[in-house]
N, C-alpha and C positions, 0 to 999 in steps of 0.2 A: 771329482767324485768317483770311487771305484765303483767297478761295473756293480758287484753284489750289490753296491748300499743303494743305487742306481733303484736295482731289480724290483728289491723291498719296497723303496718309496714308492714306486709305478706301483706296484699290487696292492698295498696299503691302500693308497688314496682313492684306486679306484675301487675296492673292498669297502670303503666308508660311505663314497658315493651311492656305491646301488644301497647299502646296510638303511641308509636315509628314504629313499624311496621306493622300493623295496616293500621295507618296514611299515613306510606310510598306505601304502596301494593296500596291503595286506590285512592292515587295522581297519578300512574301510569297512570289513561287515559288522565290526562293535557297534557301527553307529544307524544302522539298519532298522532294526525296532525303534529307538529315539524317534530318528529322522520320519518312523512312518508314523508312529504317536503323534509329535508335532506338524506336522505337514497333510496328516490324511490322503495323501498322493496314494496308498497300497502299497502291502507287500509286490507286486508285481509291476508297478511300474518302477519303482527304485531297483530292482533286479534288473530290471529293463535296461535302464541306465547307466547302470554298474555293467551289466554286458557290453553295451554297446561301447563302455570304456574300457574293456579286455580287447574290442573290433579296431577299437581306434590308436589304442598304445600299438597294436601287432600292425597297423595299416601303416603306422610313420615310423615306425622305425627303420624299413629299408630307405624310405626316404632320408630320413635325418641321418641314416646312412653314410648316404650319398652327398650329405651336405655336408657331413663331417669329413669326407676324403677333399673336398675343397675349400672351407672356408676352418679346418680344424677342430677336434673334440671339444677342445673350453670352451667355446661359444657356442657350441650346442648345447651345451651342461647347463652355461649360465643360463640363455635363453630359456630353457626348459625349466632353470628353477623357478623363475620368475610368475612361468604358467601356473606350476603345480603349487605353490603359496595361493596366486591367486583363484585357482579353481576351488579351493579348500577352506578358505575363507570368503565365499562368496555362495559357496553351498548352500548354509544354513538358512539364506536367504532367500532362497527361490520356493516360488508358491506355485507353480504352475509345472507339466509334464517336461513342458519344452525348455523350460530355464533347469529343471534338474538333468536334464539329457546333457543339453549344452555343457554345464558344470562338470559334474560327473563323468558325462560321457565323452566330451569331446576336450576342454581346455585339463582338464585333470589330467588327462591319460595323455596327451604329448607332452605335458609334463612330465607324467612319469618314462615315459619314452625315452626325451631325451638324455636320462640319468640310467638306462637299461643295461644289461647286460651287454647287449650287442653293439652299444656304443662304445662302454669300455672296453672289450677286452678287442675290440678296431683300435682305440687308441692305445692300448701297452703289447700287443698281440707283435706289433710289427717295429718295437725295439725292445725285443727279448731274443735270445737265443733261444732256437725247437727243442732243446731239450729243458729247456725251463718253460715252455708254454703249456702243457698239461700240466702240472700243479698250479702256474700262477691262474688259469680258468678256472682250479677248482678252489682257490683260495680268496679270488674276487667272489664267487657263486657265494662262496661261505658268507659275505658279506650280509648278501642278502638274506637267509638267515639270520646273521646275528642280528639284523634291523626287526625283523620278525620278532625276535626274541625278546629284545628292551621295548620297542613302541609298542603288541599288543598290549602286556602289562601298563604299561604306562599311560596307555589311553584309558584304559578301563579305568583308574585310579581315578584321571582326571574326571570322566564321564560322574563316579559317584559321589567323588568330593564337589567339582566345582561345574556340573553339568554337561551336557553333552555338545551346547554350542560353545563353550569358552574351550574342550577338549580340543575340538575342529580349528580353531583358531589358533592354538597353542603349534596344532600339529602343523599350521599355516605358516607359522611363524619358522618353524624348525625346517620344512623345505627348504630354507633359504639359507641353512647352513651348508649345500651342497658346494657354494660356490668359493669357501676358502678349501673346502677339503679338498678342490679337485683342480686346486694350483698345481700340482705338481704333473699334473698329465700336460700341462701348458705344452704345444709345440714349439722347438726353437726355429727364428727364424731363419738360420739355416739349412734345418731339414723338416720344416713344416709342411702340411699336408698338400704343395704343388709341388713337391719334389722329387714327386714320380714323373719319368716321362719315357716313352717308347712301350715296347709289352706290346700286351693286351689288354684291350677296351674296358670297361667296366659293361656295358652293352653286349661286349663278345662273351667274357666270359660268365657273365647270366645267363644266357643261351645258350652254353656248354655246359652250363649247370642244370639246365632244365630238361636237357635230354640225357641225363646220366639219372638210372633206375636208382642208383644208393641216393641220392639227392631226396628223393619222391619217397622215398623208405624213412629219409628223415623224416619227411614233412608227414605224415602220417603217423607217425612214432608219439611226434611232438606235439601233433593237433591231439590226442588222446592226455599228455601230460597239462596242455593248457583247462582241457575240460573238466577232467577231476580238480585241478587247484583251484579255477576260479568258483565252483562249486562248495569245497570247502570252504576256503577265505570269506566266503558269501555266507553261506548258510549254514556253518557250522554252530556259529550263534543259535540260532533256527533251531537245528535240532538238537541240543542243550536242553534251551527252554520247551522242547516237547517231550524232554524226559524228566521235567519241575525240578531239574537242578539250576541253581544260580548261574548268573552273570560272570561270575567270575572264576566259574572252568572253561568256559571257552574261553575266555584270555587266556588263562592258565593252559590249556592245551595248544592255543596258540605259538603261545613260548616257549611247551616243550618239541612243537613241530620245528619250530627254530634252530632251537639248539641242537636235536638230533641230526638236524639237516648239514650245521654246521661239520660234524663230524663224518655223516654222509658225502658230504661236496670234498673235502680234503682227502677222504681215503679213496673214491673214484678219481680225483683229481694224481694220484700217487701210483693205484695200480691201473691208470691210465698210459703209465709208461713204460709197463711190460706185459698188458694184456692186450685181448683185441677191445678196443670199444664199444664194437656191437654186441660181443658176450656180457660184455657191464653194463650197456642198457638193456639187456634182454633180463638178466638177471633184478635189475631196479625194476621194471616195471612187474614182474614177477613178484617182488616182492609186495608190492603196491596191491595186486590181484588176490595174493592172500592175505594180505592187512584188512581188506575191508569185508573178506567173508568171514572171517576171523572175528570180527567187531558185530557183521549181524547176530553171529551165533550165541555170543556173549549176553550175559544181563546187565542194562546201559545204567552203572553205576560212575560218581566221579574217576574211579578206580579205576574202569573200565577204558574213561575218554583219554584218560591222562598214559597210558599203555597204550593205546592206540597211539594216541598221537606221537610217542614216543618212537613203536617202529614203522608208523607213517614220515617222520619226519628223516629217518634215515634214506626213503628215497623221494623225499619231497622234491628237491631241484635237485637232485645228483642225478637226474637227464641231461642237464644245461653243458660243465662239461666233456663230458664224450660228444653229444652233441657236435657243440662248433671246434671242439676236437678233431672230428671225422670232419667238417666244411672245412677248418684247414689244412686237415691232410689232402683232401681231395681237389680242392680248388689253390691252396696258397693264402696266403695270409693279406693279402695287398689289397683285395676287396671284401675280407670278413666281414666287415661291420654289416655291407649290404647286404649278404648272401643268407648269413646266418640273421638278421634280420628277417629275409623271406622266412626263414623258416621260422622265425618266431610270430612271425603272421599268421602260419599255421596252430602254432600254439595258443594264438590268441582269439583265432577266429572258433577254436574249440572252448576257448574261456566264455567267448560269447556264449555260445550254447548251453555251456554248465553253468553259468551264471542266471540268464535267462531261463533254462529250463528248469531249474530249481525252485524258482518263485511259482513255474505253473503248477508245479506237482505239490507246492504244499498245499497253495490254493484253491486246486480243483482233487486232492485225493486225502489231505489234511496230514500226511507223510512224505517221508523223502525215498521211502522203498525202492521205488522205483527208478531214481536217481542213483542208487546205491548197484544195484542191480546193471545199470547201465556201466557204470563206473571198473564192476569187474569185466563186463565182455570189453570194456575197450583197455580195457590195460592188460587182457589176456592176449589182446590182438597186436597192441602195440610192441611184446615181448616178442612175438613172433614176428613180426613184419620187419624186424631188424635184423634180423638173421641173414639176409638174404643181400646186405652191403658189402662191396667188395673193398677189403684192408688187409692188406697185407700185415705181418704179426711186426710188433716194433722192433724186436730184434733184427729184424733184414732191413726194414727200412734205417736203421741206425747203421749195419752194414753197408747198406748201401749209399747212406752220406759219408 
């Protein structure tokens, strides 16, 4: 097989992989009103839940990490599909706080873990050439998007044709496609994931990652991108229906967050390879800061959401990456999965927060104002706290391989 068609398959399959879970994790606040009609559990414990599954995707992923540099990516995938089918088709089910936690919170989301970003681009990251691993990050990221893109629409469909627990199940059923798509990331048993040996630790080089100031400028950057998204994804539905438009612009706005993102992720994925990539995240979240003052000032028509979402979605996931861009410029590619994992525990322990804080402020303020409000100081902050990463510009570093 030559090296290119090589390339392509490894990007492909793992672009499909996250597109499926992704997708799925993301369509979860369609079913948020339903699930609180049906079940009476509250707006705020199913937020609850749904947070605490942003705490738990971002808490396993440096593990599964770390299981994927030993026992290999496919069987963390397949593993992981198996979960995320069963936490999604067992939802609907639960009557009580602690079976929707459990669900939601905990068997869903290492599910969707094991299908993450930081899984994949650990397993195609470290048989590519560096000058193809900024596009092929920003063209797996795209993936996720385009899963955004086809399953909100495509839940919502389901939700009003054939209801909202046959949707959940369908969408249970489709987890379970990750696990042909992501044959081809199979390691061979000749250079399978114990084929490292001498270096350094995975142990050492965590704790050379954790006293380097750019490291901690990620994890801050990213704790702000996880907070805004799981906010959205959540309660964008939410506040739809507190401007009496229909069900079916937040799906619609869903899909165009998708779609613009896709095109977000591919051109940071591109001018990743002659700029700095802290100037491209400082610029992304920049823009993210005036999308959503942009949007309060506005009058919230469909017009209105579907424009937003449109240049919200150009820096939806186009943090991801520059991101583990910058982790394997700075650290090396040999322990990504983990590293940039840490840092997406950052981004997730801030999904917790936008996810849970959300449900309190509609509850106890009966708006999201306040939420929105939060959303600009921390992406004003996060453009700025990136600034201060040390990278050298790619042209030297090209020079100097």
């Amino acid at each position: 097989m030559s090296a290119k068609r090589k390339y392509w398959m490894l990007a492909i399959s793992a672009a499909l992989v996250l597109a499926v879970t992704a997708g799925l994790r993301n369509a979860l606040g369609l079913f948020v009103s339903p699930l609180n009609t049906s079940s009476g559990l509250g707006i705020v414990t199913i937020s609850f839940a749904l947070a605490v599954g942003q705490f738990v995707s971002g808490a396993t992923q440096p593990i599964l990490g770390a299981l994927a540099h030993r026992i290999g990516s496919y069987r963390i995938i397949v593993l992981s599909a198996f979960l995320l089918a069963a936490g999604l088709a067992l939802t609907p089910f639960m009557t009580t706080s602690f079976g929707l936690i459990v669900m939601l919170g905990i068997v869903t989301a290492i599910g969707t873990s094991g299908g993450s970003f930081s899984i994949l681009i650990g397993a195609t990251a470290q048989r590519l050439p560096p000058e193809r691993r900024a596009f092929a990050s920003g063209f797996i990221n795209a993936g996720s998007s385009f899963g955004q893109f086809v399953f909100a629409p495509v839940a919502q469909i389901l939700i009003t044709a054939f209801g909202w627990l046959a949707a959940l199940l369908t969408l249970a059923a489709a987890a379970l496609s990750t696990i042909p798509l992501a044959l081809p990331l199979r390691e061979s048993k000749s250079a399978g994931p114990a084929a490292h040996t001498g270096g350094i630790s995975l142990s050492e080089q965590t704790l050379l990652a954790f006293k380097d100031r750019s490291y901690w400028c990620l994890h801050a950057g990213f704790f702000t991108c996880g907070f805004h998204i799981a906010f959205l994804v959540t309660h964008l539905p939410g506040e739809v229906e507190l401007c009496g438009l229909p069900a079916s612009v937040s799906a619609a706005s869903l899909a165009i967050i998708g779609l613009a993102n896709i095109a977000g992720s591919l051109s940071v994925g591109v001018l990743a390879q002659t700029y700095r990539m802290k100037f491209l995240l400082f610029w992304v979240y920049g823009i993210r800061a005036l999308a959503i003052s942009l949007y309060l000032l506005a009058p919230h028509t469909a017009l209105t959401f579907y424009v937003f979402a449109a240049v919200l979605g150009v820096s939806w996931l186009a943090t991801v990456p520059p991101t583990a861009g910058l982790v394997g410029k700075l650290f090396g590619v040999r322990y990504l999965a983990t590293l940039f994992g840490l840092t997406f525990l950052s981004h997730q322990i801030g999904g917790f927060f936008g996810a849970w804080l959300g449900g309190i402020a509609i509850a106890s303020t009966g708006s999201y104002n306040w939420m929105w409000y939060a959303d600009i100081a921390l992406a004003a902050f996060a453009a700025l706290i990136n600034l201060p990463i040390r990278e050298e510009h790619p042209r030297l570093a090209a020079a100097a391989a």
